[in-house]
GUVEX-884448 format. One record per residue (C-alpha): residue number from 1; residue in three letters; x, y, z. Coordinates in nm, 4 decimals, always signed. Layout:
REM GUVEX-884448
NUM ala X Y Z
...
REM end
This chain:
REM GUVEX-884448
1 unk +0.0000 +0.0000 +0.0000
2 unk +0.1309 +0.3394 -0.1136
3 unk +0.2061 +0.6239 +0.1546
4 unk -0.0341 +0.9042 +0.0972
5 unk +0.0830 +1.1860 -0.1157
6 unk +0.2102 +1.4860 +0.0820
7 unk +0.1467 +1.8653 +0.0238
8 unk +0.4281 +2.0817 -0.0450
9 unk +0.4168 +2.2112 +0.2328
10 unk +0.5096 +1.9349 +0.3796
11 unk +0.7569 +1.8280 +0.1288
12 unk +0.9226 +2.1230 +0.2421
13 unk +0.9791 +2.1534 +0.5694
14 unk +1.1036 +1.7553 +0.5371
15 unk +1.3656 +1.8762 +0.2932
16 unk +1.4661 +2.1679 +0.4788
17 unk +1.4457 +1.9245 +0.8036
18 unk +1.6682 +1.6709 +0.6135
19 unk +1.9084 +1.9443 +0.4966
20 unk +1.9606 +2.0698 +0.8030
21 unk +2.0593 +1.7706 +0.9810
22 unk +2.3073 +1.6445 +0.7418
23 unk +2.4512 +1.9901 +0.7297
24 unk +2.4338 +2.1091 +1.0517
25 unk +2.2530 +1.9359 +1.3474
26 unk +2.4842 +1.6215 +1.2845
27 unk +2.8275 +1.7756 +1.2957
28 unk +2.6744 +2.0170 +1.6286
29 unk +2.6193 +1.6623 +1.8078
30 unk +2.9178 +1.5127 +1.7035
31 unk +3.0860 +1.8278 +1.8812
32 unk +2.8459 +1.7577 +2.1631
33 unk +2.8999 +1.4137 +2.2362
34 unk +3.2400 +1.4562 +2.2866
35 unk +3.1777 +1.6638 +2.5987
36 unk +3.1398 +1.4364 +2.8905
37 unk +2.8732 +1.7025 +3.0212
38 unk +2.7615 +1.5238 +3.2741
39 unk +2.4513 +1.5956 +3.5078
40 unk +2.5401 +1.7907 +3.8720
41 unk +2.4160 +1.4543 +4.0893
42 unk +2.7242 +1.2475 +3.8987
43 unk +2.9876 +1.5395 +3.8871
44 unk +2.9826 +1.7480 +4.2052
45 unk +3.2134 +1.9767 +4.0663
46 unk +3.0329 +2.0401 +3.7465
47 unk +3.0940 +2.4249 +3.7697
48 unk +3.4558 +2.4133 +3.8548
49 unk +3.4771 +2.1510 +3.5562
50 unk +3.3156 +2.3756 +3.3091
51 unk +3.1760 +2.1177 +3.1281
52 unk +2.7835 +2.1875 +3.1152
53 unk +2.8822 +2.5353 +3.0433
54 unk +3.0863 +2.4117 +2.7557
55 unk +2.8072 +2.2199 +2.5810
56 unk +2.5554 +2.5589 +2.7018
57 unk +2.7514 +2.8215 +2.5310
58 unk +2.8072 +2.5960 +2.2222
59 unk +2.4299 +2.5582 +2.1874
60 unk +2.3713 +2.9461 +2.2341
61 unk +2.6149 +3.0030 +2.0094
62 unk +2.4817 +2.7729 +1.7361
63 unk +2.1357 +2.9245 +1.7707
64 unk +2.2159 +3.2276 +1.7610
65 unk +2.4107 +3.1515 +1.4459
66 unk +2.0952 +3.0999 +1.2272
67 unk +1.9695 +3.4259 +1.2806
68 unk +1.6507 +3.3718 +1.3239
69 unk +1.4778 +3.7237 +1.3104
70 unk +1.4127 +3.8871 +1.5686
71 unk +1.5456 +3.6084 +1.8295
72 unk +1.6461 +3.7252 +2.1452
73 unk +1.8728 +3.4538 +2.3247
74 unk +1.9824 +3.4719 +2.6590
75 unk +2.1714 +3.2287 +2.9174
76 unk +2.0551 +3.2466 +3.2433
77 unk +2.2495 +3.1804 +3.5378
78 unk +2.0736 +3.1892 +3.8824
79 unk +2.3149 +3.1770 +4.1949
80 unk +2.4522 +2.8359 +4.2681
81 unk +2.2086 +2.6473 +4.0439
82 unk +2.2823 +2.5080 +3.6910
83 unk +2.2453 +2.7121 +3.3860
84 unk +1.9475 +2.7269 +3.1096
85 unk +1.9302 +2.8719 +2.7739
86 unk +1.6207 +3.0509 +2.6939
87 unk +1.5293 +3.1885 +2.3838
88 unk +1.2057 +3.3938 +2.2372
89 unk +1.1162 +3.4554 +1.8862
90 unk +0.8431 +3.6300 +1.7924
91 unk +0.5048 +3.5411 +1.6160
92 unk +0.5201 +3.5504 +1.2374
93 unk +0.1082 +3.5327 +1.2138
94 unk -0.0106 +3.8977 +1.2442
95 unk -0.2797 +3.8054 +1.4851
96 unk -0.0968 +3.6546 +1.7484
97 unk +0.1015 +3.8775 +2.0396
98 unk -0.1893 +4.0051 +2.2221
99 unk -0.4256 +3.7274 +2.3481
100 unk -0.4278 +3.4557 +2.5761
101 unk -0.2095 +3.1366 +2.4677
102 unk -0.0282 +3.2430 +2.1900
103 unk +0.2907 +3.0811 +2.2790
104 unk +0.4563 +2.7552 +2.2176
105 unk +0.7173 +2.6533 +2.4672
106 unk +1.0005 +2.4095 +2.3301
107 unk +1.1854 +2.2206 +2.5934
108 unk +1.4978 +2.0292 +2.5924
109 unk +1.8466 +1.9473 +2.7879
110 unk +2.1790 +1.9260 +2.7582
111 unk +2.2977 +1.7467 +3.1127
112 unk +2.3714 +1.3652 +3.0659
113 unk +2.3991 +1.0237 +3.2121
114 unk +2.7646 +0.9101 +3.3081
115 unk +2.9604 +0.6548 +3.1347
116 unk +2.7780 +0.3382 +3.2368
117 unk +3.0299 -0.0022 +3.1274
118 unk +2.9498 -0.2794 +2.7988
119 unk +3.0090 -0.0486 +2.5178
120 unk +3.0436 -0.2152 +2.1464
121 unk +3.4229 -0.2314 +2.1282
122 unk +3.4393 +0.0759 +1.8941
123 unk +3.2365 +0.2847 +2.0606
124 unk +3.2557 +0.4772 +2.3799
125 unk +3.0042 +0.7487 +2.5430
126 unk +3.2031 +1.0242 +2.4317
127 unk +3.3621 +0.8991 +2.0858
128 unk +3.0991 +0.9730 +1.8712
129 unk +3.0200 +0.7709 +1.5646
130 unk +2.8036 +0.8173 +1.2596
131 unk +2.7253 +0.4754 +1.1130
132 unk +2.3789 +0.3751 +0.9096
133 unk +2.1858 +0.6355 +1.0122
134 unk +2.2829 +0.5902 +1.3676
135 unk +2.4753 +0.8643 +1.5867
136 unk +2.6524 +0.7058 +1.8826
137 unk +2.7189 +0.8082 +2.2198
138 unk +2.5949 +0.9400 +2.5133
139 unk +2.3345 +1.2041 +2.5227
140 unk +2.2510 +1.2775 +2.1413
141 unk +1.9243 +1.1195 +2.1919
142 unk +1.8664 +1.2098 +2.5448
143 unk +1.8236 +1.4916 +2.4463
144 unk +2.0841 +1.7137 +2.3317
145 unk +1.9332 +1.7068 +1.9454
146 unk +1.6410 +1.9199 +2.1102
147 unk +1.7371 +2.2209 +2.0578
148 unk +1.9014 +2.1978 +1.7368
149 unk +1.5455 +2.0375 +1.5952
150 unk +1.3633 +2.2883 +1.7620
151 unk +1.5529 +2.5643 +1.5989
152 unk +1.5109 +2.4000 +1.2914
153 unk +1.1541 +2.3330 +1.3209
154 unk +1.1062 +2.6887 +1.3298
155 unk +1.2856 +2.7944 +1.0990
156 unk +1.1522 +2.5589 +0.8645
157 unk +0.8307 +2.7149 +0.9084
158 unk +1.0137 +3.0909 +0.8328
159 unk +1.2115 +2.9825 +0.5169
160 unk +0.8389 +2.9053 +0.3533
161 unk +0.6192 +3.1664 +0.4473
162 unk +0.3695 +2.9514 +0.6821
163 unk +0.2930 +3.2087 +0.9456
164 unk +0.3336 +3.0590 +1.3236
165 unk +0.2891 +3.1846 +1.6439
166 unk +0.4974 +3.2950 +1.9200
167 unk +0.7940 +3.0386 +2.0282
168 unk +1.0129 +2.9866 +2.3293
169 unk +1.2749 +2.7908 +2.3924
170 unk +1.4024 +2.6345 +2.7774
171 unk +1.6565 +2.4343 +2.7707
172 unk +1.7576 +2.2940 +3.0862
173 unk +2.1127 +2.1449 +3.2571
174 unk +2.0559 +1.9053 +3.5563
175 unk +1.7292 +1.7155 +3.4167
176 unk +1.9587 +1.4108 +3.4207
177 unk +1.9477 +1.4868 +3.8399
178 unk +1.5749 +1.5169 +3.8230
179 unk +1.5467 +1.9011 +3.7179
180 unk +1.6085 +2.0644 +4.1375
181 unk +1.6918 +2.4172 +3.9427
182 unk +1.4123 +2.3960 +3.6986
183 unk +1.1269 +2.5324 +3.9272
184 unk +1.3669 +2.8369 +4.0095
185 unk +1.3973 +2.8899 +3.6751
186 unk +1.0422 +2.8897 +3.6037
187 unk +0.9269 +3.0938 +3.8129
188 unk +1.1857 +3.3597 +3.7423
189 unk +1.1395 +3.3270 +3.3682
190 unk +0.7175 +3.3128 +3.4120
191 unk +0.6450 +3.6826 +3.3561
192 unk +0.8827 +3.6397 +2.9844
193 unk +0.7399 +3.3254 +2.8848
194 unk +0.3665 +3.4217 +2.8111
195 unk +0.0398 +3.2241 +2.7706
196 unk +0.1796 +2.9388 +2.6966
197 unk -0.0545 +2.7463 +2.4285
198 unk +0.1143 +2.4248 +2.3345
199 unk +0.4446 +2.2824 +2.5181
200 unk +0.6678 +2.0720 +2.2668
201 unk +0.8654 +1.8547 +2.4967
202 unk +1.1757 +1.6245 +2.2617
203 unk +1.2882 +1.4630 +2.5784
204 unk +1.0851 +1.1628 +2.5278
205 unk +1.0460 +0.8064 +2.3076
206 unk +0.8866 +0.6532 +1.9920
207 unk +0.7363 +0.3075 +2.0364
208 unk +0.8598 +0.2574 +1.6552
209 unk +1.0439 +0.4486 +1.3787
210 unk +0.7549 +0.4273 +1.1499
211 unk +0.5291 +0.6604 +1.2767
212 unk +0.5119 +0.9549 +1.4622
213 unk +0.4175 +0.9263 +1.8943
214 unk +0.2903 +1.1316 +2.1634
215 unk +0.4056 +1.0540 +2.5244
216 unk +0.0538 +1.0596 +2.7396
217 unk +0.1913 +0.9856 +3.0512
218 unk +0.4999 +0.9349 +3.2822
219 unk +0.6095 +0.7982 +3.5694
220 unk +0.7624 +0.9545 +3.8515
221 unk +1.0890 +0.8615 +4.0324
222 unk +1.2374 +0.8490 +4.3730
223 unk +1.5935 +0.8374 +4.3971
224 unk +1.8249 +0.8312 +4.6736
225 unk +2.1540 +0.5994 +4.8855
226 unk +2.0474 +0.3326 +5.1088
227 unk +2.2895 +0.2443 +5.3756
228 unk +2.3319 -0.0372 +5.6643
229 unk +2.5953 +0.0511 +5.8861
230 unk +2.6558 -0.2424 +6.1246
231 unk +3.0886 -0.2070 +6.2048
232 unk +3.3313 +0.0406 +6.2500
233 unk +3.5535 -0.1374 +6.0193
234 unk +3.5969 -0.5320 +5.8442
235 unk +3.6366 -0.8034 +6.0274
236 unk +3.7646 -1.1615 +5.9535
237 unk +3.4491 -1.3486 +5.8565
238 unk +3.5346 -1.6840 +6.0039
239 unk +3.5865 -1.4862 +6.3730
240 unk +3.2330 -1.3096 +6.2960
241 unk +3.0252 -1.4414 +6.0764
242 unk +2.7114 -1.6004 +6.2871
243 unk +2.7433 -1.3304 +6.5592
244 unk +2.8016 -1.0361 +6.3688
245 unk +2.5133 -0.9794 +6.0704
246 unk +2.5861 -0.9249 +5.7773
247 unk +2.4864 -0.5597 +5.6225
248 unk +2.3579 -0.7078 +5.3400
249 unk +2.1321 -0.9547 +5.4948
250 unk +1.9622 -0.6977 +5.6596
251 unk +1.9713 -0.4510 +5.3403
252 unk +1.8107 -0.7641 +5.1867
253 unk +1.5327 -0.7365 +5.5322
254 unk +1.4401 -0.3760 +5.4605
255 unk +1.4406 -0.4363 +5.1368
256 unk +1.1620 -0.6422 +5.2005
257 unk +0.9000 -0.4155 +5.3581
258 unk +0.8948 -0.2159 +5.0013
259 unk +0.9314 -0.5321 +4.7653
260 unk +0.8132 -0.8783 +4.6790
261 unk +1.1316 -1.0244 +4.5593
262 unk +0.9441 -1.3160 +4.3898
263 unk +0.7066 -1.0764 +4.1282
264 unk +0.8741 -0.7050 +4.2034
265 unk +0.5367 -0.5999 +4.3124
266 unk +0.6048 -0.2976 +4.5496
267 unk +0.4216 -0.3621 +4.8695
268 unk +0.2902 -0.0453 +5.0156
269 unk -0.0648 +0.0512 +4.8736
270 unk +0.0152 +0.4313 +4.8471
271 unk +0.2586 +0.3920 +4.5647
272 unk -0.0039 +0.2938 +4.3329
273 unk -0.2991 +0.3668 +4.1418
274 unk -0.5800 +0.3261 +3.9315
275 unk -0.5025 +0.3437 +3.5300
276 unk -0.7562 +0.5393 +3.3840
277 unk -1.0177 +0.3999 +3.1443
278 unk -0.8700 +0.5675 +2.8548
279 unk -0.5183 +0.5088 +2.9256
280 unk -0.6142 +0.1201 +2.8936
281 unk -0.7583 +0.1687 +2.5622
282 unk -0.4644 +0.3604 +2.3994
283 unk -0.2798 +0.0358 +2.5680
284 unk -0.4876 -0.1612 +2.3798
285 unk -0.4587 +0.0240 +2.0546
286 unk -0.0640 +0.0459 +2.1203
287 unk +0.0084 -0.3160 +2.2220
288 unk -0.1787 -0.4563 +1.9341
289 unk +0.0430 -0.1828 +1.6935
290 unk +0.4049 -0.2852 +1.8978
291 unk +0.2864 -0.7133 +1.9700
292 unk +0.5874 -0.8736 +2.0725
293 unk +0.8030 -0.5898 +2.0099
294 unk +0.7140 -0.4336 +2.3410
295 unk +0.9395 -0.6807 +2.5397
296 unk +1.1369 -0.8219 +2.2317
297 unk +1.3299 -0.4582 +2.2373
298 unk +1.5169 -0.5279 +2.5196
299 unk +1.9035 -0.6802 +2.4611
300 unk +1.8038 -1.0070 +2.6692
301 unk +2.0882 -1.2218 +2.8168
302 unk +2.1476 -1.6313 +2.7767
303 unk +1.9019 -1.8294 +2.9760
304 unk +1.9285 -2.0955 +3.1755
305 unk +1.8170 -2.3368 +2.9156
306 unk +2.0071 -2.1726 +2.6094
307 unk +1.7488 -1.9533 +2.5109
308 unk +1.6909 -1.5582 +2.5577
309 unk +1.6357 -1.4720 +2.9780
310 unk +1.2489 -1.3643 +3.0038
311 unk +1.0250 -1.0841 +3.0994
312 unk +0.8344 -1.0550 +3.4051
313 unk +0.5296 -1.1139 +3.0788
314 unk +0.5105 -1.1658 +2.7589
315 unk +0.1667 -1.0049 +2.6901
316 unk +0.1658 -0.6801 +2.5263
317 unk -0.0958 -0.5312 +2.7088
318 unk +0.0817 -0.6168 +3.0652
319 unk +0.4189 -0.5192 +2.9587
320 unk +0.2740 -0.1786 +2.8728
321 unk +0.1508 -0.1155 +3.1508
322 unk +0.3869 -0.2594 +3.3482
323 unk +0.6270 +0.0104 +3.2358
324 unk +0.4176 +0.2962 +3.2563
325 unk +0.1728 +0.2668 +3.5284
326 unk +0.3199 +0.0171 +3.7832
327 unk +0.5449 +0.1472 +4.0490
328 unk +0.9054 -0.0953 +4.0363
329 unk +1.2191 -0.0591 +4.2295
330 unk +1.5872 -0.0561 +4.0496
331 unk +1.9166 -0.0908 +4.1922
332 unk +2.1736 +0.0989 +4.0010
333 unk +2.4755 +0.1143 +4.2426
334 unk +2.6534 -0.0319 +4.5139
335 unk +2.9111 +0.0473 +4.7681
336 unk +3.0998 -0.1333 +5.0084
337 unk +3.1813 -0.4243 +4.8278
338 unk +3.5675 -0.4936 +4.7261
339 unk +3.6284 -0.5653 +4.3879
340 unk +3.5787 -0.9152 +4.2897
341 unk +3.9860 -0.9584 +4.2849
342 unk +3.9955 -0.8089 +4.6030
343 unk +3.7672 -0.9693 +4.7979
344 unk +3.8902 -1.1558 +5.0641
345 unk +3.7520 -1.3347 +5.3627
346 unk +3.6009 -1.0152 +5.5425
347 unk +3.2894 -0.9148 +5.6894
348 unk +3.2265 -0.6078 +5.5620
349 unk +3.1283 -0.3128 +5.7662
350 unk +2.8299 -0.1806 +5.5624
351 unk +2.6051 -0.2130 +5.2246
352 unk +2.5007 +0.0940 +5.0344
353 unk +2.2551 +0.0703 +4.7167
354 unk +2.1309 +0.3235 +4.5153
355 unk +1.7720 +0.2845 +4.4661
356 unk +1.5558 +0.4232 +4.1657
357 unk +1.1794 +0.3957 +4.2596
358 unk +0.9420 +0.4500 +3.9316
359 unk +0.6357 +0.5785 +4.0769
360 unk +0.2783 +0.5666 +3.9088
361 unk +0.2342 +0.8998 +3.7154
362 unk -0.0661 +1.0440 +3.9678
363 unk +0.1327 +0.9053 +4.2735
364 unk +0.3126 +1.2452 +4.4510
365 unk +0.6818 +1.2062 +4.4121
366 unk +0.7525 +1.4301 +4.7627
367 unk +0.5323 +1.2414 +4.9679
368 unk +0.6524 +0.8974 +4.8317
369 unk +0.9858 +1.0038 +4.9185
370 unk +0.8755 +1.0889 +5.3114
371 unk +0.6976 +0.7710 +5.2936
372 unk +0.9918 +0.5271 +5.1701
373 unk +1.2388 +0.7405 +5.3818
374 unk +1.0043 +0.6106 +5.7140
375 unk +0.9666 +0.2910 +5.5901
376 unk +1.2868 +0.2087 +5.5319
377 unk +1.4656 +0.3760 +5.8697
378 unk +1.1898 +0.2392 +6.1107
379 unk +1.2875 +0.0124 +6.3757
380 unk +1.5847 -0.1202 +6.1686
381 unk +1.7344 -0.4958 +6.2302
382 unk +1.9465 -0.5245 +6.5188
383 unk +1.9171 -0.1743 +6.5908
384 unk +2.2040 -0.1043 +6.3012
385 unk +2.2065 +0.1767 +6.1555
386 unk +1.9561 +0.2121 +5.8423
387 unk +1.9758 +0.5380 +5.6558
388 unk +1.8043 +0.6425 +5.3227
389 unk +1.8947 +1.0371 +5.1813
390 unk +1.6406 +1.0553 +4.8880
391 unk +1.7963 +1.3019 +4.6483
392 unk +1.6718 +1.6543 +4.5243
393 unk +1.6446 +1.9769 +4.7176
394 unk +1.4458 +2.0170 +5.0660
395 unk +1.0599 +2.0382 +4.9916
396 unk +1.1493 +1.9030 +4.6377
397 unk +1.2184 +1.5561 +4.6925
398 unk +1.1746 +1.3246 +4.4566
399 unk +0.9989 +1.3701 +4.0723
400 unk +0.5985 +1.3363 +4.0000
401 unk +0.5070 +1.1893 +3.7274
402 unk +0.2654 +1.3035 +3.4387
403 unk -0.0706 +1.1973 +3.2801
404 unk -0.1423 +1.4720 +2.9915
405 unk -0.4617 +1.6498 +2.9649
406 unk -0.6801 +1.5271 +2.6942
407 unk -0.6122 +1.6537 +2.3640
408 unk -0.8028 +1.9756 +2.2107
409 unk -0.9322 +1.8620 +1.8571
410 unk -0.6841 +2.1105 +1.6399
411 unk -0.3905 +1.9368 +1.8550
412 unk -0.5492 +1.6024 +1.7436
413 unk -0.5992 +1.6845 +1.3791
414 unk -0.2402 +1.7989 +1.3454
415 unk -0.0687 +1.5554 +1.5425
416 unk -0.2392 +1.2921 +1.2616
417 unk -0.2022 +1.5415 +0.9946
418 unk +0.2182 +1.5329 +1.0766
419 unk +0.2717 +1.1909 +1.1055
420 unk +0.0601 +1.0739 +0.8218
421 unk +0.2612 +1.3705 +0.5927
422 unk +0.6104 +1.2696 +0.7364
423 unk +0.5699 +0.9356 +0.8140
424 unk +0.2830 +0.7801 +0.5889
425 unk +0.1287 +0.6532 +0.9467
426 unk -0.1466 +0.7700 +1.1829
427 unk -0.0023 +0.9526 +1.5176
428 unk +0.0322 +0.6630 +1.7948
429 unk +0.0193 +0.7186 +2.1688
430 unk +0.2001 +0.5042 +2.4148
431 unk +0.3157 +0.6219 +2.8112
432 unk +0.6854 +0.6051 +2.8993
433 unk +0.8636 +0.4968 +3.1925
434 unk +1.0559 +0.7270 +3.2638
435 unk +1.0709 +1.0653 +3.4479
436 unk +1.1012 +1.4670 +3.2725
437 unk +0.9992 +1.6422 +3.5793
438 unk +0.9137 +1.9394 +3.3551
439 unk +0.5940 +1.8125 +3.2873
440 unk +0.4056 +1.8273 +3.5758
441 unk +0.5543 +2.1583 +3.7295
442 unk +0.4365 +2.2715 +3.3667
443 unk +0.1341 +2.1080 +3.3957
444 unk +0.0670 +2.2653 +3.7518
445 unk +0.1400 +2.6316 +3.6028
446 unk +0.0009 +2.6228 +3.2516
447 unk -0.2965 +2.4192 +3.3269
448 unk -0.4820 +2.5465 +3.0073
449 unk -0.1715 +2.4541 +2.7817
450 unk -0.1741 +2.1538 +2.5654
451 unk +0.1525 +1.8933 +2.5656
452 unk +0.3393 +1.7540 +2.2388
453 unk +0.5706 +1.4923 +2.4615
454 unk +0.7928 +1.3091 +2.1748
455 unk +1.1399 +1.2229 +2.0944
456 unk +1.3831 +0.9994 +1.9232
457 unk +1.4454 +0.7135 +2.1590
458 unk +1.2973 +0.4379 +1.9837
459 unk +1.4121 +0.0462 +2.0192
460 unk +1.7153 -0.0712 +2.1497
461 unk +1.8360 +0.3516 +2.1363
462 unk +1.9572 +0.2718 +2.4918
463 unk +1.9417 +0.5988 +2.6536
464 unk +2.1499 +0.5730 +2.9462
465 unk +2.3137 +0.2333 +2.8731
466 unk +2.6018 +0.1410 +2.6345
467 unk +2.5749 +0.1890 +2.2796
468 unk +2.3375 +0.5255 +2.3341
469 unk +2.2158 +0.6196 +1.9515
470 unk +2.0093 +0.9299 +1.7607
471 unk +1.8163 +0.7315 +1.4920
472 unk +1.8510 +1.0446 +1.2467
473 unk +1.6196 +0.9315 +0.9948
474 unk +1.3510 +0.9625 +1.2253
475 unk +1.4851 +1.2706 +1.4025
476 unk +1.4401 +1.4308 +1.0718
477 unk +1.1240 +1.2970 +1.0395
478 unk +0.9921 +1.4192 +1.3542
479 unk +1.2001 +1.7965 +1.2756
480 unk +0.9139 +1.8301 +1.0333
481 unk +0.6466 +1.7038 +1.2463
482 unk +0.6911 +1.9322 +1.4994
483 unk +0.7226 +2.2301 +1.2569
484 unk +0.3650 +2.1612 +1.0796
485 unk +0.2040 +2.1042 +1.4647
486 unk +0.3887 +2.3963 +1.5614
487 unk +0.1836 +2.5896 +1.2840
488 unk -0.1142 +2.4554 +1.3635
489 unk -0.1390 +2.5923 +1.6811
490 unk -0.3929 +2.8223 +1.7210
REM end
């Protein structure tokens, strides 16, 4: 079956889109991924290093390059918080400027996940590549492209005379730490950024490359150190072991208050809750769309028996939710454990994980940090000493998650409209697992405003793991996308 013909409109912004990416996006995030910009929670230092200012002022500088007219640019640096990059362009469709929501806000950042270990032997997080289609390394995808796209987007829309209205840009640098500077930021920057109309967020994932997606909703996260203290130091293990306990075995006991260790369900009622009605049905519609490759993304290990390890299910429907509306615990770190080559017969004095709690997206992200701070600290195992330190800022702890306001029928139309003109497919929907805090401090200030939540990591993209990649096919695709919804907006 053919694709349906496109307008030239839309002929054109894809060339310009595809154009600019060879020319110019490509070669910026080359530059980019060399930078081992890494996100304030896994440098400490990142101001004395310089490095998120390096990647900042490179992206200012590139925008301001295209000279868009009349874009003002500005970097804004609030006292001991990361730095953002906002930019404002004004409306090129005469009627826009003086009523309510006649701005689009375009978000993005350039902060990124460290190194993380397994990368393909000629690869590396900060040696980019350019192979197939397929840009390599760490943070292209998530999400430095966004605001070289968003640029483009908009200029696309200026190089052929289709009016638009008002844009902003924010472009955030510890997002990657769970955004603590962002609400500072926002609330500094809210008299400058307008009535905002339509937030276009490219922080986010594509359940294919064949179509276009919208993000509807997104979990929340609670992050933070856990740590059993039980010696002052190690001790031999055949003097102690059976008297002393170990500080893993009782990790392992506290543990168990939040988890069921046979089916990962988390225990404690007020970190769930009920999927709405319509989310199921977009599950629906999206599991029978992805079937098998919901679960079959994933870069499975050697069973037991020879075959591929499995998922917790194999049913479309369940995985999806799973990952997007089920609260799950992750441990991403450890300390107090020699290496392997080093480990000799020692009790050790203390365990320390870092957890990563994915929380429902209408489950409160402060509060379920109070909550798993009691939980874990109460009346610890032979009275050692239990400590979690959830991370983010005092009276910001932890991330809420996101379930987007149903769509107005112009954002509808054009959402369809785009992906059937650049991609020859219907717009899917499909939630995400992950966290962009953004979202719901947005949604709490701009409750009127409508949300285009999208992005490039598709499967096996592997943001945050080894062998990170920007599909750029797509990302060209989607370029244009957001340009023609970007006009659309009313």
């Amino acid at each position: 079956m053919n694709a349906p013909a496109r307008s030239a409109e839309a002929q054109a912004l894809a060339a310009y889109a595809e154009e600019a990416w060879d020319q110019r996006i490509v070669p910026a995030l080359t530059d980019y991924i060399g930078v081992p910009a890494k996100s304030p929670m896994f440098d400490a230092d990142w101001a004395a290093h310089g490095l998120l200012e390096r990647v900042v002022v490179d992206a200012a500088r590139w925008v301001e390059s295209r000279k868009v007219a009349g874009l003002k640019l500005e970097v804004v640096r609030l006292p001991g918080r990361t730095p953002v990059i906002f930019f404002d362009i004004p409306a090129t469709r005469p009627e826009s400027g003086s009523g309510p929501g006649d701005t689009v806000l375009l978000y993005g950042h350039l902060d990124k996940q460290p190194e993380f270990n397994g990368w393909r032997n000629d690869l590396g997080p900060w040696t980019p590549k350019y192979e197939n289609g397929l840009l390599y390394g760490r943070g292209g995808a998530d999400d430095g492209y966004a605001v070289y796209a968003a640029i483009t987007a908009i200029e696309a829309l200026d190089r052929q005379g289709i009016a638009r209205p008002r844009c902003v840009g924010l472009i955030e640098t510890c997002e990657e730490s769970g955004s603590p500077d962002l609400p500072a930021y926002i609330e500094a920057l809210k008299p400058r950024l307008g009535n905002i109309a339509l937030v276009v967020c490219l922080d986010s994932g594509a359940g294919n490359y064949d179509q276009l997606w919208l993000t509807t909703n997104l979990r929340g996260m609670v992050s933070g150190v856990l740590k059993v203290e039980i010696l002052t130091e190690g001790v031999h293990s055949g003097d102690s072991s059976g008297l002393v306990p170990s500080s893993f075995r009782i990790l392992r006991q506290v543990l168990d208050r939040l988890e069921d260790s046979r089916t990962g369900r988390l225990l404690p009622d007020s970190f769930h809750c009920e999927v709405p009605a319509s989310r199921m049905a977009q599950v629906r519609t999206t599991a029978a769309i992805l079937g098998d490759l919901v679960w079959k993304r994933f870069p499975w290990a050697c069973g037991a028996d020879g075959g591929p390890a499995l998922p917790t299910t194999t049913d479309p429907v369940e995985a999806l939710v799973n990952r997007t509306w089920k609260p799950t615990l992750s441990v991403t770190g450890a300390e107090g454990f020699p290496e392997l080559s080093n480990a000799g017969n020692v009790l050790r004095p203390y365990t320390a994980f870092k957890l990563s709690l994915r929380l429902p997206p209408l489950v409160d992200g402060h509060q379920a940090s109070l909550a798993l701070k009691r939980l874990l600290e109460d009346n610890a195992p032979y009275n050692a000493k239990v400590t979690f330190q959830p991370d983010g800022r005092a009276g910001a702890l932890g991330a809420t998650g996101w379930n987007a306001p149903d769509l107005a029928p112009w954002l509808e139309q054009a959402l369809n409209a785009a992906s059937t003109a650049q991609f020859g497919a219907p717009v899917g929907y499909i939630g995400q697992g992950g966290t962009i805090p953004l979202m719901s401090m947005l949604a709490a200030g701009f409750p009127k405003a409508q949300m285009m939540v999208c992005g490039v990591l598709g499967p096996k993209s592997n943001a945050h793991g080894p062998n990170e990649f920007l599909h750029v096919p797509y990302g060209k695709r989607l370029t244009a996308a957001v340009s023609q919804v970007i006009a659309a907006c009313p």
